[in-house]
N, C-alpha and C positions, 0 to 999 in steps of 0.2 A: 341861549336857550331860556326861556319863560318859565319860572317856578311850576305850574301844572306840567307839562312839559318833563321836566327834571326830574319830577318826581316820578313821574311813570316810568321814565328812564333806570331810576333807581331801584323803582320794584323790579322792574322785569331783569335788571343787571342780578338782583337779589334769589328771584325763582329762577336763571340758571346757573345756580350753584357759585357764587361770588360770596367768598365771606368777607366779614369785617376788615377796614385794613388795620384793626388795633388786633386782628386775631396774633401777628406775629411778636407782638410786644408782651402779650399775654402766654405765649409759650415758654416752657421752661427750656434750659438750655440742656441739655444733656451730653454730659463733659466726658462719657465713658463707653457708649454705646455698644451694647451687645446684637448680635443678629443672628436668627435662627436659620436665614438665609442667605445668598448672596446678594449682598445688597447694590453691585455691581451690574444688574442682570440684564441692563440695556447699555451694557458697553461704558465706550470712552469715545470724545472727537474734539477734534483743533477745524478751525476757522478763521476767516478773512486775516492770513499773514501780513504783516508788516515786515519792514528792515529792521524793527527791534523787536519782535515778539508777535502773538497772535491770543486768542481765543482760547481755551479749552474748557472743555464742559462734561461735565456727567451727571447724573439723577441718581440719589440713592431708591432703589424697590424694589423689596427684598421678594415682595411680589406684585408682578410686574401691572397685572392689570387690576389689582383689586382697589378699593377706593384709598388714594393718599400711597400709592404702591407697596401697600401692608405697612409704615411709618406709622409711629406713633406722631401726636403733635407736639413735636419738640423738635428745638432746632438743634444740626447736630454739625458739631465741627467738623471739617474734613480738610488733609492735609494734601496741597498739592507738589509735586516736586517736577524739576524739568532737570535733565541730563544732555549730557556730550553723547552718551553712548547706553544701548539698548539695554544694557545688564542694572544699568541706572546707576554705574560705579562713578560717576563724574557729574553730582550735584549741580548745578550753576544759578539757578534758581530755585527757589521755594517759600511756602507760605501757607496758610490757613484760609480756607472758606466758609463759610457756613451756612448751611444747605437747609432752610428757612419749609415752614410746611404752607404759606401762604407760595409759594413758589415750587410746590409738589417736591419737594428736596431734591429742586436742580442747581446747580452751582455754576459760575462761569466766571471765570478769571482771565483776567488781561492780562497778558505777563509780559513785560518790557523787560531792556537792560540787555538782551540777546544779540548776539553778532548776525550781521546781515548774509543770507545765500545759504543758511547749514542749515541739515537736517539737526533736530534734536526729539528727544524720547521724554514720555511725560508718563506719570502715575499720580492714583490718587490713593488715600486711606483715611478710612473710617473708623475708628475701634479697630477692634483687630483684622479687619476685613480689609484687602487690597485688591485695588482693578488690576485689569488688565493694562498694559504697557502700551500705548499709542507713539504713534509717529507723528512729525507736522515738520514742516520747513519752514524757512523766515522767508520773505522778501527780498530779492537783490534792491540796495541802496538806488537813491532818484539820480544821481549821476553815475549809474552801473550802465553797461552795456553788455548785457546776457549774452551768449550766442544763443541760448534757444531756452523757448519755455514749452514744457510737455505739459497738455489738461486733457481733461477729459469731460464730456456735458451732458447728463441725462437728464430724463423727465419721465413723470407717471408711471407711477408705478401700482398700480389696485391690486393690493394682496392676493385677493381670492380666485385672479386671473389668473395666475403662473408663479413661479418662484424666481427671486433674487441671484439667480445664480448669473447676470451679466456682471454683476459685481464682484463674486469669484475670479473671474477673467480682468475684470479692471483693476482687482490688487496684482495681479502681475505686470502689468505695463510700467513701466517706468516715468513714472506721474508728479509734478509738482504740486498739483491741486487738483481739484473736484469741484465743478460749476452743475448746479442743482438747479432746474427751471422751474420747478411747479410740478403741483399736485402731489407732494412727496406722502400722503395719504389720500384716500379717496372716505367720501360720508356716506355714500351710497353703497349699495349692493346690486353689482348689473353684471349683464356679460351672459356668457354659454362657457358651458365643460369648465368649471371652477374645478381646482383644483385642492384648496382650503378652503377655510369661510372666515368672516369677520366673528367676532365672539360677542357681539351684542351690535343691537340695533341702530341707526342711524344716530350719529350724535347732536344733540341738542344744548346741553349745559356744558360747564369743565370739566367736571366728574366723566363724560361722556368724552368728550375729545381726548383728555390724559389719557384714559381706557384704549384708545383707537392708537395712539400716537403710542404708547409702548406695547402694544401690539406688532403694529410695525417695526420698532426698533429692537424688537426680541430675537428678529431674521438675522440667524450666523452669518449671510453673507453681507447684510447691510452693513452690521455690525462691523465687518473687517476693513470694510474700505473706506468707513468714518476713522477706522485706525490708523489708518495707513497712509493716507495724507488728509491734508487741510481742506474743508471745504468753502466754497462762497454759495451762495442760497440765497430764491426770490421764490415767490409765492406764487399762484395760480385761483383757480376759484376752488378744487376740491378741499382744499385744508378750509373752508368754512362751507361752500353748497355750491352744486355747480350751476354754473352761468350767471354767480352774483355779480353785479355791478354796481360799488360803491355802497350805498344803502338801499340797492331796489335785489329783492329778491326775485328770484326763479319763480317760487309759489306764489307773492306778490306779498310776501306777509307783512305784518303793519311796518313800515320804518324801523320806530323805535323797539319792537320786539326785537325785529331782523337784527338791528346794531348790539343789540345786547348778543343775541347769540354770534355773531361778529367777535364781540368783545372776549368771549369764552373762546372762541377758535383760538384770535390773534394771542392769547397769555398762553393757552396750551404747545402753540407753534414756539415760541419764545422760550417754553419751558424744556423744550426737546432738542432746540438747535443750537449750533455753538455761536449764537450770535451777541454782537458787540452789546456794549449798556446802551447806546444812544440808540437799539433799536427798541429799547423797553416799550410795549406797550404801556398806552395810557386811554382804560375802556379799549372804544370799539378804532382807534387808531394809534397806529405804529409804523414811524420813518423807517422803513427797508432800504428804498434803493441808496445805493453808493456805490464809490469808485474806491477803485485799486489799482495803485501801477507797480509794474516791475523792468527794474531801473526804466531805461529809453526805449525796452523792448517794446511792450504792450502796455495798454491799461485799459482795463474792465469800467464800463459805466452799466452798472446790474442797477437795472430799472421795475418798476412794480407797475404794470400794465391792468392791475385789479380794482386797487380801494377807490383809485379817482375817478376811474373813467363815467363817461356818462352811460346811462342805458342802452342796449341795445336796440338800433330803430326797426319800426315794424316786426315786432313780437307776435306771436303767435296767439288769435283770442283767448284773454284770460287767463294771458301767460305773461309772466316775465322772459327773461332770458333771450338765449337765441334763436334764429329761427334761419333756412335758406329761401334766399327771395328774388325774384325779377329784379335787376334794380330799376329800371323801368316803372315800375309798379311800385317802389318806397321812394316818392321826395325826401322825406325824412334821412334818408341815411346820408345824403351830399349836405347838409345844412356844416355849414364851415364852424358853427360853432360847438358843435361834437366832438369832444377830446376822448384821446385813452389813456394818457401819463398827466391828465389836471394840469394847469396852469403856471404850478410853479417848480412842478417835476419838469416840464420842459425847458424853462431857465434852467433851470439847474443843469441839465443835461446840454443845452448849447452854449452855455458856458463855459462849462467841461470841455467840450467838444471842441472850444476855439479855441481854449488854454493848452492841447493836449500838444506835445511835443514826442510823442510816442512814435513807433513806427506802426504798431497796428493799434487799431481804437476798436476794441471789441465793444458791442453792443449784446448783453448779454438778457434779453428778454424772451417773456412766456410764448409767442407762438409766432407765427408766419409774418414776413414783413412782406415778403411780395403779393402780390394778385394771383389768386385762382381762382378761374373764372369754369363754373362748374354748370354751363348749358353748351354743350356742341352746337355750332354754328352761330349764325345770329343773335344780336343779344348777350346775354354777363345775367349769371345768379352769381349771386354772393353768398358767402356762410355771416353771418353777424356779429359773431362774439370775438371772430380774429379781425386784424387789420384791415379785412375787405371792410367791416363793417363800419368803418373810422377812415373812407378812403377821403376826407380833407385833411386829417390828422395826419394821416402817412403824407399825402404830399408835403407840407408842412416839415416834418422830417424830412425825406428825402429832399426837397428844395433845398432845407438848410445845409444838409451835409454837401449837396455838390456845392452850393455857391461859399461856401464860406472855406472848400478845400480842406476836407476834415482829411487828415492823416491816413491811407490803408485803413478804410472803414469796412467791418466786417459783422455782419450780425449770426446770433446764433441764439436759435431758439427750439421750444418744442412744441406739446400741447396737441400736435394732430396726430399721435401714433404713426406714423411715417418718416421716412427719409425724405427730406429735401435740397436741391444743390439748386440755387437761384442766381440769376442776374438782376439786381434791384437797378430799376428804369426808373427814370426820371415821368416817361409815359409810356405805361404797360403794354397800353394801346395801341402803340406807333413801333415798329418794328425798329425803325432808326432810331432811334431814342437813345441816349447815350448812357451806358452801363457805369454807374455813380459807386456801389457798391456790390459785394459778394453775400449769400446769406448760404447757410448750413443751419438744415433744423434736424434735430436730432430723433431716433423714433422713439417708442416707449419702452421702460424697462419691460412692464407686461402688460396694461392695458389694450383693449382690442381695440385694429382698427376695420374700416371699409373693403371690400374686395379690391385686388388688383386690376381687374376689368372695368370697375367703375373709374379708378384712376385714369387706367387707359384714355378710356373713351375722350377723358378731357384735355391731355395732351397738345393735340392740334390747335387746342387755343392756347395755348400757354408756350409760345415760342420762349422765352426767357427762362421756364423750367430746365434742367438742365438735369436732372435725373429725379424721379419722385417712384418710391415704392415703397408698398403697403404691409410687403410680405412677414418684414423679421422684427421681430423685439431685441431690442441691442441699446446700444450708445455712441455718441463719435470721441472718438480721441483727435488730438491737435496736438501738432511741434511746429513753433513759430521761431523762425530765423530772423536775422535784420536782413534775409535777400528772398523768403519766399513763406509762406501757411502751408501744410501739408494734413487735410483733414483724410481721416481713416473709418468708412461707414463701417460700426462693428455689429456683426446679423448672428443672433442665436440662434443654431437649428433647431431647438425645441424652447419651450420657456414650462413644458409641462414633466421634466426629468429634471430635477441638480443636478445633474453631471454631465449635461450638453454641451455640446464642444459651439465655439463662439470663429468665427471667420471674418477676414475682412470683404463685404460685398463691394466697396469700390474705393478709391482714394481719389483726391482733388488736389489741387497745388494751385493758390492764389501767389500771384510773382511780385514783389514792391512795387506799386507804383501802377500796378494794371490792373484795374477793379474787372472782376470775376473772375470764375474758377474755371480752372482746363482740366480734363480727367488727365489723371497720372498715370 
């Protein structure tokens, strides 16, 4: 980057709310802390387990949305402890944090040293003030053979559509973890029949996204299922604007503005999630995707389908973002050299992918891997911002997973408010086309989707869909064997009551060894 250049950079990092990085050296330490409130009030959560340890994080704010979460600026210590058992009577771990105000006093601790495959119980304390008690489990060891792993995969969630109450239902399940695909806040304010509201305006700076971000984490039921197990977490476009791509905005706004408010999204997203140190942001990027295995069962390659990709082709005039189009009518969108995971996200991931020794290779990203082609008859529209809109990219992918015999490869994603049950074709087009892989997209917690009649209508061109409905706001839960997958579509009858009862609308059973799913 060029000195002019950098410097603009800097200003516009400076007007949204970026202070100094000597502000933390400059704060005093305060060794005694007292609080007029709970300083707990966005909870507790653990993250990306290992066989010796995991993540766990919590913010002190004592109010929750006000600037600095009502915190003075000072840094304050905070004691963490991990236990054998809930009452917290069997120590086994512990240590000191210190929950910095250049980092809104979020803390995040690695903790090692832990036996592999237990649950264990985790607390923090501040001054005299103590969290709530969380849960998290480790990882079974790289030469374990699990007999089975239970998760669960949601996405989007817009406050002001409906309430949190699928994750009431998802702390009863009997859960190892929790796979998070994006959008885990929205910036905007849209939809019909809200049920809440956002408490200020679209976010722009840090100060604005903190504000939004414990807004959302102040939901009792969010709240309990961050408790309740570990989770793993990947991004989408609404945790910064939707339909961003890399540095080209929606609105079109300059680059370097755009990157700066980038830069405020990615540290407020970091400051809220239990995420590892190597995903620290630095400015307007930050390494997310990674992998996780559990022993020879599975292993997660949770990829970021957002910061690299290229723009989406044939935009709408005078628009960034996405658009649905003829493809007929966009050359631009087939040009082979339009990526969604950048250049070295996909080494990375087919490297993984040929190393993996797993029985299932979940591919854990933000939205649709297969083809839906959204014109009855003749002809293919495409939506732009999912994987239609990258169809050399996707082949690319799919190519590599059949020819290179990737492991029971299975994707799961979200992002379209819908249920999807897919057979990923090699050529969508070609009805013989040999079925490579299985996909399950998960619907939204409460974001609205499209009518079911418009679904309908597009069916007859999408032989390889294998069930798509628009109806329910819910989640999928997974129990993965070494002899079969067993995904369970969970449909909330309402998302406009807490205390809607949650059902299973259908289950799937992928078999070792035979890519796609049979209904169960």
């Amino acid at each position: 980057m060029n000195t002019p250049d950098r410097r603009r950079f800097l200003q516009a990092l400076a007007a949204l709310g970026f202070a100094s990085s000597l502000h933390s050296a400059r704060a005093q330490l305060q060794s005694n802390p007292r609080f007029t409130a709970n300083p707990f009030s966005l909870g507790v959560a653990s993250g990306y387990p290992l066989p010796n340890g995991m993540v766990l994080w919590t913010r002190l704010a004592p109010v929750a949305e006000a600037p600095g979460g009502g915190m003075a600026p000072e840094v304050v210590p905070v004691r963490w402890e991990v236990a054998k058992d809930e009452r917290m009577g069997q120590v086994v771990a512990s240590g000191t944090a210190y929950a910095a105000p250049d980092w809104a006093h979020s803390v995040h601790v690695e903790v090692t040293g832990l036996d592999p495959a237990h649950w264990y119980w985790y607390r923090f304390t501040a001054g005299d003030a103590r969290s709530p008690v969380g849960r998290a489990r480790t990882a079974p060891g790289a030469a374990a053979r699990p007999d089975k792993l239970r998760f669960a995969f949601a996405s989007c969630q817009q406050y002001e559509q409906g309430y949190f109450s699928a994750y009431r239902h998802m702390v009863k399940d009997d859960l190892d973890l929790v796979v998070f695909l994006g959008d885990y806040i929205y910036e905007s304010s849209w939809g019909r029949d809200h049920v809440r509201k956002h408490s200020t305006s679209e976010p722009q700076t840090l100060s604005d996204y903190r504000a939004r971000y414990a807004q959302y984490k102040s939901d009792p039921d969010l709240q309990a299922a961050h408790a309740a197990f570990p989770w793993v977490c990947t991004w989408d476009d609404h945790e910064v604007e939707n339909d961003y791509a890399n540095d080209r905005s929606e609105n079109l706004d300059h680059p370097e503005w755009f990157l700066a408010r980038r830069a405020a999204a990615y540290k407020a997203y970091y400051e809220h999630m239990p995420l590892r140190r190597e995903m620290l942001p630095f400015g307007p990027h930050a390494r997310l995707y990674t992998r996780l295995a559990f022993g020879n069962l599975a292993s997660f390659h949770v990829l970021d389908d957002r910061q690299y990709r290229a723009p989406q082709a044939c935009p709408r005039p005078g628009r960034g973002g996405s658009n649905t189009i003829d493809v007929a009518d966009c050359a631009a969108i087939a040009d082979p050299a339009r990526t969604m995971l950048g250049a070295e996200q996909e080494k990375w991931l087919e490297a993984g992918l040929s190393a993996s020794k797993a029985k299932w290779n979940i591919l854990a990203q933000q939205t649709t891997l297969a083809q839906f082609d959204q014109k009855p008859g003749p002809g293919r529209r495409a939506w732009t911002d999912g994987w239609d809109g990258y169809p050399a990219a996707r082949r690319k992918l799919v190519d590599f997973i059949a020819e290179s015999k990737v492991g029971n490869p299975v994707v799961i994603g979200g992002d379209v408010h819908m249920f999807f049950v897919n057979d990923i074709k090699r050529d969508f087009d070609d009805p013989k086309s040999p079925v490579v892989a299985s996909e399950f997209v998960g619907t939204s917690i409460t974001s609205q989707a499209f009518p079911q009649d418009t679904v309908n209508r597009y069916l007859p061109d999408n032989p390889h869909v294998k069930l798509a409905d628009s109806r329910y706001r819910g989640y999928a839960r997974v129990e993965a064997t070494q002899s079969r997958i067993v995904t369970d579509l969970r449909a909330m009858d309402t998302i406009k009551e807490k205390d809607a009862a949650c059902n299973t609308l259908a289950s799937f059973v992928v078999e070792d060894g035979r890519p796609g799913a049979q209904k169960a």
